[in-house]
C-alpha positions, -999 to +999 in steps of 0.1 A: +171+077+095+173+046+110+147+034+138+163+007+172+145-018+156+153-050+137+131-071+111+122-093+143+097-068+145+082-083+116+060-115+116+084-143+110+056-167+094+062-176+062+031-163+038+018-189+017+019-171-016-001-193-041-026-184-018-015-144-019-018-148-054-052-164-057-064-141-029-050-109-054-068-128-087-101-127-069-106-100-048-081-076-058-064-075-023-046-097-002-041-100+041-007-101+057-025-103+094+003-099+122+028-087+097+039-067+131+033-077+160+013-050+186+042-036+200+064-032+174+038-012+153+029+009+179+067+018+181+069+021+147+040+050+147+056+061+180+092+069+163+078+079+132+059+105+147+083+119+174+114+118+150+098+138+125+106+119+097+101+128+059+077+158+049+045+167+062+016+171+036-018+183+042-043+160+022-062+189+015-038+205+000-033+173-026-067+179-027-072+145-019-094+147+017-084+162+056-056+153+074-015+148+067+008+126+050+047+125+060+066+112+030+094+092+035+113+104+011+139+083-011+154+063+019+128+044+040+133+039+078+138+004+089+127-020+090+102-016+064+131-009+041+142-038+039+106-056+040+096-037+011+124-051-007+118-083+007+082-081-002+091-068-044+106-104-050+079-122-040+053-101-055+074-091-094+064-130-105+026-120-099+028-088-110+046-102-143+020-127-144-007-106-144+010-085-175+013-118-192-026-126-192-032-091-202-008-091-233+016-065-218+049-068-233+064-051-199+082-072-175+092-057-140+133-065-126+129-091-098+153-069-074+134-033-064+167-013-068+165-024-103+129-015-113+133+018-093+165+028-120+145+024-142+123+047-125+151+070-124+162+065-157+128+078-169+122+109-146+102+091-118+121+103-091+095+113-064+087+088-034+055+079-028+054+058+005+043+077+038+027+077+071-012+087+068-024+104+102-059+111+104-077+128+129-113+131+144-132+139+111-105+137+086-105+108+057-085+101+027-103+104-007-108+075-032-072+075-054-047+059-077-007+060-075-007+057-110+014+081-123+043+073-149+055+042-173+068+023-147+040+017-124+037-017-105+002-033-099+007-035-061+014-015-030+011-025+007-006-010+033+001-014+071-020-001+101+000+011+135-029+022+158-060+001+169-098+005+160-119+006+187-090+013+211-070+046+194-098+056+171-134+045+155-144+050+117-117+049+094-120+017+074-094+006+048-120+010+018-118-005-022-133-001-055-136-020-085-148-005-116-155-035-141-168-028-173-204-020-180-210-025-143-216-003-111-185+002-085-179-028-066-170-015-025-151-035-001-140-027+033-103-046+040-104-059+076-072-042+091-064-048+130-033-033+147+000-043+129-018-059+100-010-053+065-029-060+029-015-061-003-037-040-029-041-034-063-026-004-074-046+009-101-053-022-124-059-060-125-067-084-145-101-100-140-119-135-159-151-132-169-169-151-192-153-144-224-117-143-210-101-116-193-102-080-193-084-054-167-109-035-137-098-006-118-092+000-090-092+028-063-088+031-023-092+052+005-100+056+044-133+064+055-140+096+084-122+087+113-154+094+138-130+099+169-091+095+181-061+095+159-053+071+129-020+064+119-009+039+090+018+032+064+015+030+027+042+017+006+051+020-031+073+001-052+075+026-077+083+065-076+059+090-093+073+120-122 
């Protein structure tokens, strides 16, 4: 399905992606703000929502908190289609970086069609990006979209509805689990129509005595009251 909207929608500053980079070195997480502007996100989560798209999950049944997902399923809506795509070139330098200081041997396609073949190729056929909706009460569990070989080291996530405004609670929420050391929390500031890069499961990180990978989970706090909608997108499919 295809939404009446174009990539206008999108933020037409140029991110500064050194800085992306450093910003994903050191903290594990990096801010798009604006990627949407206010009204285009909240006609994103509008069309989303009344056009029914993908297939509705419960998170409880995942096992994975209280409230629903609606997978997209193997073709995205636009325009985040194409600014996923748009988002993979920028971000397969990094993520083969970051397999370079670790000694991996893997390096990812700079096109996404061509990394998700070769999820294809090796049985990862199931989409993972969706809408999150979250009610009065509900939250979404600490996690990992880990699973399979081909796994890339960052996702993106986008929020459509306004804190303060739509809903209360429900913060964006990391951990880092370094070695030998207690979880390290941090709450991403996300404000209508921003986005934030994240680590997907692991990162490299330099200590003293060079580096050595941390992981890495996320979730959404309870939303206290209202509704909470939000997008999270994958670059790679699960088995």
């Amino acid at each position: 399905m295809t939404f009446e909207m174009t990539e206008t929608a999108i933020s037409c500053a140029t991110p500064d992606w050194i800085d992306i980079g450093a910003q994903l070195d050191s903290e594990g997480y990096a801010l798009l703000p604006g990627a949407f502007d206010r009204d285009a996100a909240r006609e994103l989560a509008r069309q989303i929502s009344e056009d029914r798209v993908g297939r509705r999950v419960s998170l409880d049944s995942l096992e994975l908190g209280r409230g629903e997902i609606l997978r997209f399923g193997a073709q995205l809506p636009e325009p985040l289609a194409s600014w996923r795509a748009a988002l993979y070139r920028d971000l397969a330098p990094i993520a083969n970086r970051w397999n370079e200081i670790l000694g991996v041997e893997y390096r990812y396609p700079l096109e996404l069609n061509a990394f998700l073949r070769r999820n294809s190729d090796d049985g990862q056929s199931q989409p993972l990006s969706h809408l999150n909706r979250l009610g009065a009460g509900d939250h979404l569990a600490l996690h990992q979209s880990s699973d399979g070989e081909h796994v890339f080291p960052m996702q993106v996530v986008v929020l459509l509805s306004e804190a303060g405004k739509d809903f209360t609670g429900g913060e964006f929420v990391l951990t880092e689990q370094r070695p030998r050391m207690q979880s390290r929390p941090m709450v991403v500031p996300l404000t209508l129509g921003d986005a934030a890069i994240i680590s997907t499961a692991q990162r490299p990180f330099k200590g003293t005595k060079g580096y050595y990978r941390v992981n890495l989970k996320h979730a959404i706090s309870r939303v206290r009251g209202g509704e909470r909608l939000g997008v999270e997108l994958s670059f790679h499919n699960a088995r």
